[in-house]
LODREN-23496 format. One record per residue (C-alpha): residue number from 1; x, y, z; residue in one letter. Coordinates in steps of 0.001 Angstrom, whole numbers. Each point is the difference from the previous one (the first is absolute). Example, Ala and Ser with C-alpha at 12.3 -4.5 7.8 and 13.67 -1.06 7.14 Angstrom:
BEGIN
[1; [12300; -4500; 7800]; "A"]
[2; [1370; 3440; -660]; "S"]
This chain:
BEGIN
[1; [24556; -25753; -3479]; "X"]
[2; [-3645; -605; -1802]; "X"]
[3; [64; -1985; -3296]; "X"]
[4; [-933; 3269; -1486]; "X"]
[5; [2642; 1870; 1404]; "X"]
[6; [2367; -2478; -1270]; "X"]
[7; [-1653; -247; -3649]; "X"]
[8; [-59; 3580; -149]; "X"]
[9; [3583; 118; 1107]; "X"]
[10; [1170; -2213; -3012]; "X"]
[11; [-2011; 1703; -2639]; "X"]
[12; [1932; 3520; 984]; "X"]
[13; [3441; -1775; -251]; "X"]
[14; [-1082; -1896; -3225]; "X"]
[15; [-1491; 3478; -967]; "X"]
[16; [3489; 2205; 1301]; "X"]
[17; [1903; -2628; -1784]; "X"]
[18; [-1307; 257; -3478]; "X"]
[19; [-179; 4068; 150]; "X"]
[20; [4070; -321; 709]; "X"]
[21; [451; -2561; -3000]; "X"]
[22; [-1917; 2516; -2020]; "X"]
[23; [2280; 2865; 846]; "X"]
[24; [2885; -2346; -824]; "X"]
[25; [-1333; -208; -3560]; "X"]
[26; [2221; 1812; -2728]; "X"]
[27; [-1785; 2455; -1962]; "X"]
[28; [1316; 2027; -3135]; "X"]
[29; [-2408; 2651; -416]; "X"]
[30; [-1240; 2487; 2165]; "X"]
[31; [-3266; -495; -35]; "X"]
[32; [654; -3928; 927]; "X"]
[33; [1757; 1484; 2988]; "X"]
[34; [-3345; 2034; 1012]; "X"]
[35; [-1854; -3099; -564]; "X"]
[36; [2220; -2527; 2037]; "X"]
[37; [-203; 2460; 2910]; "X"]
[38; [-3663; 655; 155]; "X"]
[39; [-520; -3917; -176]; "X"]
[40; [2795; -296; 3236]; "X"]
[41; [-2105; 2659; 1330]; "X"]
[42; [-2880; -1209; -166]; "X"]
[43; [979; -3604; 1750]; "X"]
[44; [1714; 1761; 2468]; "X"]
[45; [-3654; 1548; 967]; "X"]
[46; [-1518; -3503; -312]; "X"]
[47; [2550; -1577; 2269]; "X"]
[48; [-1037; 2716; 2197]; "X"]
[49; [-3687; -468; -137]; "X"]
[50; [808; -3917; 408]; "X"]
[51; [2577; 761; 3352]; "X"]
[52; [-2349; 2352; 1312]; "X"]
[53; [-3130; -2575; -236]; "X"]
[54; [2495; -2412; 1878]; "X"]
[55; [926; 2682; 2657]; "X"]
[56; [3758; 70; -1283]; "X"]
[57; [-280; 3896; 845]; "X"]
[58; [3703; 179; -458]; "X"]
[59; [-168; -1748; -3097]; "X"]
[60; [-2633; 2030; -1587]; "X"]
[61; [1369; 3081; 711]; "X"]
[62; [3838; -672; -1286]; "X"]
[63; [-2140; -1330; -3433]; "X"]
[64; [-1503; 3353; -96]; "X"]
[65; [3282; 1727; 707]; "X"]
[66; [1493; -1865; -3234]; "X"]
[67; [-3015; 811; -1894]; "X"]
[68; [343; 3857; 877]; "X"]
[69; [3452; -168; -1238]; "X"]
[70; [-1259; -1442; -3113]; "X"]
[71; [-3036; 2759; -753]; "X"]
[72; [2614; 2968; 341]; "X"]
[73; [1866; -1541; -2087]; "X"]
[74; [-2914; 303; -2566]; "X"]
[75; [-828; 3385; 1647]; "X"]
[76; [-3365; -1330; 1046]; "X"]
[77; [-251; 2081; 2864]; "X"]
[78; [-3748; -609; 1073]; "X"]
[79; [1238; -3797; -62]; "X"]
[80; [2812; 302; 1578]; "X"]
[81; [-1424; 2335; 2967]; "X"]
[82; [-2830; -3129; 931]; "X"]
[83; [2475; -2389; -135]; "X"]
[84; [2214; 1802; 2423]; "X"]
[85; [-3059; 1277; 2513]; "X"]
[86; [-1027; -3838; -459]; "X"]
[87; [3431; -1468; 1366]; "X"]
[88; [-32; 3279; 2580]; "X"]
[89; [-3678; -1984; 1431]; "X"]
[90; [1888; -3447; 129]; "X"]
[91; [3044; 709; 1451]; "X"]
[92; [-2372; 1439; 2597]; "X"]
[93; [-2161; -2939; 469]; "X"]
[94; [2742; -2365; -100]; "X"]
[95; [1479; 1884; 3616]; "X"]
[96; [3273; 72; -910]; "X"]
[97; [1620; 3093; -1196]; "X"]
[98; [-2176; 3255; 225]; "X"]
[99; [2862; 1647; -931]; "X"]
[100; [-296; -1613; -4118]; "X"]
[101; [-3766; 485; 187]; "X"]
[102; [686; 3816; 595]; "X"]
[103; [2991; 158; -3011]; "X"]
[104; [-2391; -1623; -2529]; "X"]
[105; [-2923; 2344; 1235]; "X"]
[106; [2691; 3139; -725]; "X"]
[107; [968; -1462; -3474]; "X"]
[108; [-3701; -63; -994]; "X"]
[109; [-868; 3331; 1373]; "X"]
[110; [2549; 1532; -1522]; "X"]
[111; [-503; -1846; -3589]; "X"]
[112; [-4114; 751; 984]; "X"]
[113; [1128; 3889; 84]; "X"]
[114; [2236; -208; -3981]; "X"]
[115; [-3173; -1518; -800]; "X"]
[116; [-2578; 2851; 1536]; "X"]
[117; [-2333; -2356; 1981]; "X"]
[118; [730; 2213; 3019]; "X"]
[119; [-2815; -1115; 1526]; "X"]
[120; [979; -3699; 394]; "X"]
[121; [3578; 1278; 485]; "X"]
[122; [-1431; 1959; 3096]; "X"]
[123; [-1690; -2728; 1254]; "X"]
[124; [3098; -2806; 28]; "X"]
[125; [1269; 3331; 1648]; "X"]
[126; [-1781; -470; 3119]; "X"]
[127; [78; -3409; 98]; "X"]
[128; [3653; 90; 412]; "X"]
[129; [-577; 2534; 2777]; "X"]
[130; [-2288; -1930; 1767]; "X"]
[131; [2487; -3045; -553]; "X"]
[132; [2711; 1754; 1869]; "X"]
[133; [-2379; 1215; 2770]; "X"]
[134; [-1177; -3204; 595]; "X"]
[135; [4052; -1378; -242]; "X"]
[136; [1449; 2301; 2725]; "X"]
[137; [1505; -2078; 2183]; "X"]
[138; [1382; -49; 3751]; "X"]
[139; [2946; 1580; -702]; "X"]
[140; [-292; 3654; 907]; "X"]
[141; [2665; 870; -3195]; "X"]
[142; [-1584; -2252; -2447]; "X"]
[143; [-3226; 1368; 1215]; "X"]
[144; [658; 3036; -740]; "X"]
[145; [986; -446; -3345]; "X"]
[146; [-2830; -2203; -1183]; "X"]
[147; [-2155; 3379; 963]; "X"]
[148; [1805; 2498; -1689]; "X"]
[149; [-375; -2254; -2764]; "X"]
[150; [-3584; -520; 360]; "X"]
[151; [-331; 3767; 285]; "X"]
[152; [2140; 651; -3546]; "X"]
[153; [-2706; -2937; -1961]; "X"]
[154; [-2705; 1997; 1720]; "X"]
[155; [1085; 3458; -1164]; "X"]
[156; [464; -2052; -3607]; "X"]
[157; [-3265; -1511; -142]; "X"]
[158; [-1524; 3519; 1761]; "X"]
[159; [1786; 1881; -3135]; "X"]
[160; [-1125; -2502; -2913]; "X"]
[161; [-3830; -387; 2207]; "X"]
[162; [312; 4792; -887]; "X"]
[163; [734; -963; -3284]; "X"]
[164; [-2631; -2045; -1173]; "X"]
[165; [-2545; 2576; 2160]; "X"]
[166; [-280; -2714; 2550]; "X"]
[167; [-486; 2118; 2701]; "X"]
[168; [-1409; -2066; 2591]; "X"]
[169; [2650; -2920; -652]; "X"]
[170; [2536; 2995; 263]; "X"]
[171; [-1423; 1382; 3040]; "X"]
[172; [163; -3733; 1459]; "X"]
[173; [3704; -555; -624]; "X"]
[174; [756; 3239; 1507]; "X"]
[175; [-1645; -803; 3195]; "X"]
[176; [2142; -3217; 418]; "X"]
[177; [3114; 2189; -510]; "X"]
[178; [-1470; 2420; 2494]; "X"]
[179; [-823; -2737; 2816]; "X"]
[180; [3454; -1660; -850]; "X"]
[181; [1823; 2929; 7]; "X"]
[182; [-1148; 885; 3531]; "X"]
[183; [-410; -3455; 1609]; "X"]
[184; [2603; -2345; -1218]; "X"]
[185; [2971; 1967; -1183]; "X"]
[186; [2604; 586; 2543]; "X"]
[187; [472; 2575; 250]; "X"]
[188; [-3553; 1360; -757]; "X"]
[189; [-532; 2630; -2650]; "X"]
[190; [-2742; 1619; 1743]; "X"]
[191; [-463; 3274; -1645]; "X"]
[192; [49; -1563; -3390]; "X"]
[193; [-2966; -1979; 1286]; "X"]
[194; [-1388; 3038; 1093]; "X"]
[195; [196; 1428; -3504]; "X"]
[196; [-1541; -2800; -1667]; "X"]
[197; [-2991; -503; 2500]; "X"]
[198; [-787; 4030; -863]; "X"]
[199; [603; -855; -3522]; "X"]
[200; [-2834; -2427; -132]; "X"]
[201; [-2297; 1416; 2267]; "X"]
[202; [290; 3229; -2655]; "X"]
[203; [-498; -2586; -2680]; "X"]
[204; [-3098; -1740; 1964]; "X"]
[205; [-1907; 3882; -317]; "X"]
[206; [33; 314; -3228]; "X"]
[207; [-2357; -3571; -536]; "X"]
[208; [-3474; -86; 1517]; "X"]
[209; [154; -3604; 536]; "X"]
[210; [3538; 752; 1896]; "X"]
[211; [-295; 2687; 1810]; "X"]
[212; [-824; -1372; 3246]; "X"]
[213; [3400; -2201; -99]; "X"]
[214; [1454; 3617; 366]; "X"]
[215; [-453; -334; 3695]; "X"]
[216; [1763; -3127; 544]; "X"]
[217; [2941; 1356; -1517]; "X"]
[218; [316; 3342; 1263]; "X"]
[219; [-530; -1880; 3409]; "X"]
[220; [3158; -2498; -1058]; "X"]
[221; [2296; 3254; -1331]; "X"]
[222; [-534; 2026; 3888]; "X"]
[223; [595; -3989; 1322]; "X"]
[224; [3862; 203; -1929]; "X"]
[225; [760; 3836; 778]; "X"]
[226; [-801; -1156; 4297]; "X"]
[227; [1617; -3044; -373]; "X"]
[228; [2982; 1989; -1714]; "X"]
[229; [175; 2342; 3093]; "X"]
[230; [-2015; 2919; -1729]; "X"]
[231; [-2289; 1538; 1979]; "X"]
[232; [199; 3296; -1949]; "X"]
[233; [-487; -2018; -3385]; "X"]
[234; [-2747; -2176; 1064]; "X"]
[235; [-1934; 3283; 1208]; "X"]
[236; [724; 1687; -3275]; "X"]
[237; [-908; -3183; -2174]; "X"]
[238; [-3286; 169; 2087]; "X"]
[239; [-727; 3339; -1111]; "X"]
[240; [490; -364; -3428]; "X"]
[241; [-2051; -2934; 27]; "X"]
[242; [-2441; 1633; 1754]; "X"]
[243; [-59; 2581; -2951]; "X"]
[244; [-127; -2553; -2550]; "X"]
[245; [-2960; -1874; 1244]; "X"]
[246; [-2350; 1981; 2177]; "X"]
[247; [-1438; -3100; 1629]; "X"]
[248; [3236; -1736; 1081]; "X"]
[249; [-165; 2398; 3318]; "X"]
[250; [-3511; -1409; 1106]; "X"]
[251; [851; -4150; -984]; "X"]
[252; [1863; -2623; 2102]; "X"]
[253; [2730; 189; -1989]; "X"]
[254; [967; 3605; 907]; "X"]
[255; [-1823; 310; 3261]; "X"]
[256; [3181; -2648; 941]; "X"]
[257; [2696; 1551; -1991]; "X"]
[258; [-533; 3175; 2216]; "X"]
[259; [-267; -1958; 3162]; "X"]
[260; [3082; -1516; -470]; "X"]
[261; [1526; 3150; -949]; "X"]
[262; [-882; 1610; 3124]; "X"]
[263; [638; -2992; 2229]; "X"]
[264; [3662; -350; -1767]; "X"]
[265; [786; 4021; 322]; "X"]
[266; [-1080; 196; 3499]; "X"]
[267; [1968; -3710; 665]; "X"]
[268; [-3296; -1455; 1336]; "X"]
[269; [640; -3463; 89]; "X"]
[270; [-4092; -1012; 1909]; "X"]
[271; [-1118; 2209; -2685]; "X"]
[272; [1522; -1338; -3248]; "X"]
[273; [-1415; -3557; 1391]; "X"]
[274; [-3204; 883; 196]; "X"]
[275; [93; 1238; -3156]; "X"]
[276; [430; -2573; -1443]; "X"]
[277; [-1707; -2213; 2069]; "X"]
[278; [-2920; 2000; -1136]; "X"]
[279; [960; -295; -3883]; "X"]
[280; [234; -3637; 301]; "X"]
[281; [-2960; -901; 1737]; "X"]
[282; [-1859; 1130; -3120]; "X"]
[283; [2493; -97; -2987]; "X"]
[284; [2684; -2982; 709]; "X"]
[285; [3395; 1366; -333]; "X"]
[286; [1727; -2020; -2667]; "X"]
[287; [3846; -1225; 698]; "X"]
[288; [1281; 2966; -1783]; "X"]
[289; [-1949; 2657; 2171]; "X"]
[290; [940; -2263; 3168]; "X"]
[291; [3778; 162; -894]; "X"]
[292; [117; 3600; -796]; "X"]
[293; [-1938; 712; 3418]; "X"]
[294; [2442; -1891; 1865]; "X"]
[295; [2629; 2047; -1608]; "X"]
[296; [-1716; 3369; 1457]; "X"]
[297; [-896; -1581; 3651]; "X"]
[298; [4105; -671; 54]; "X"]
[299; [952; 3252; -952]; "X"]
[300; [-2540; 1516; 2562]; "X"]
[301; [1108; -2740; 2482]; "X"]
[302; [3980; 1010; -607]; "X"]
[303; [-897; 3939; 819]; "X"]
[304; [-2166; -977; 2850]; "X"]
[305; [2419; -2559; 1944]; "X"]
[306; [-3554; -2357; -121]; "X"]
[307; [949; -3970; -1391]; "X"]
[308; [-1335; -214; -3356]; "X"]
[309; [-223; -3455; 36]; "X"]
[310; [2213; -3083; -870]; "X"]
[311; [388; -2582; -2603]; "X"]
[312; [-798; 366; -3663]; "X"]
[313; [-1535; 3000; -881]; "X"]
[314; [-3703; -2399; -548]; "X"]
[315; [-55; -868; 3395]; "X"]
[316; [194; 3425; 1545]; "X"]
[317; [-3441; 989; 1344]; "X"]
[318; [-1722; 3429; -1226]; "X"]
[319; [-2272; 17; 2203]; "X"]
């Protein structure tokens, strides 16, 4: 450990240790009961400050915890909600439970919500999400529950995002849930993907600045409804689209959703790899697009008897 480390380390104790003799004090009056607590409070958050300097992540973040407790007491919500997002951030950094980091980031969103800064409380709202994205682990059950986790933050922050009139922060969140809900849940929800992807695409026309994101969606909803099996509901997605935005017909982005329609209806595997072959050469598929291609070349594959491929679904070959 550095000498500052170390000096830092033994000004949070000294600093912990005279915030719990001051809660110790007896007091006869009420408002010398407010006071003592806002002065513990207040060298619980120095401690903090001190452990944090140190890197005594832990540390830091169980002084915030105790100075949370101590604002709510005094119904000091704004106070309270920082010192909780700020012990969410250092239980975090210091590695060793996510899990605490993501229960103090809940505590302040909800106490950011009583207090109507919806805003911040959306954004701690995705953080969390993207906290348990980024903790699924190996285990295929665990996995899966981290996701559907992320997925409920997303939908939280997506809702508080609508409230505020955030509407590209909304429209953000609900992609995640989208590529989430169709690429890492097991099993997929593919046509709620679907639903989404149209959702935004509708929501990309109605902005100038937007509306040429349209395509990509549209292009990711026909993606979910052939990777779900739908040939039917891909071709009627298409049309719709088509109806919605008279140029998605003539771009790349539809000129390969109705390639891969045909190729999938008529099972013709050569065809739906050149397809995208084609795509990629100019637009790179990204590993969602990959993964939900691979899903149609094995359903193809299954009807035509032809191997689709083996090993993780990122090492079968489109093309």
């Amino acid at each position: 450990m550095s000498a500052l480390s170390q000096t830092q380390r033994k000004k949070g104790d000294a600093l912990t240790s005279e915030a719990d003799a001051t809660l110790k004090k007896s007091t006869w009056f009420a408002s010398s009961t407010e006071r003592k607590h806002e002065d513990a409070a207040e060298l619980y958050v120095k401690a903090a400050n001190a452990y944090k300097v140190g890197g005594w992540h832990d540390e830091a973040a169980d002084a915030y915890v105790r100075a949370s407790e101590l604002f709510k007491t005094l119904k000091n919500l704004g106070e309270a909600s920082k010192a909780l997002s700020d012990a969410g951030a250092c239980y975090k950094k210091g590695g060793t439970s996510i899990i605490k980091a993501i229960e103090c980031w809940s505590d302040a969103v909800t106490l950011l919500c009583d207090a109507g800064r919806l805003n911040m409380a959306a954004k701690l709202s995705k953080e969390i999400a993207e906290a348990l994205e980024n903790n699924a682990g190996d285990d295929e059950g665990k996995n899966n529950d981290s996701i559907a986790a992320a997925i409920e933050s997303y939908q939280k922050a997506a809702d508080l995002f609508e409230m505020e009139q955030a509407k590209s922060q909304a429209s953000g969140c609900l992609q995640k849930i989208a590529e989430l809900s169709s690429g890492a849940l097991n099993p997929p929800e593919l046509l709620k993907a679907a639903d989404l992807y149209e959702s935004l695409g509708r929501t990309c026309l109605e902005s100038n600045l937007l509306k040429y994101n349209a395509k990509t969606h549209f292009l990711n909803g026909i993606l979910c409804h052939l990777a779900n099996g739908d040939c039917i509901g891909a071709s009627q997605a298409y049309t719709r689209f088509d109806n919605l935005d008279y140029t998605f017909g003539e771009s790349r982005e539809g000129k390969f959703a109705s390639q891969l329609i045909e190729a999938t209806e008529n099972f013709d595997a050569p065809g739906f790899a050149t397809a995208c072959f084609e795509y990629d050469r100019i637009s790179k598929l990204d590993p969602w697009k990959t993964s939900m291609l691979v899903k149609v070349k094995r359903g193809i594959s299954d009807q035509t008897g032809i191997d689709g491929g083996e090993g993780e679904e990122g090492d079968v070959d489109l093309t």
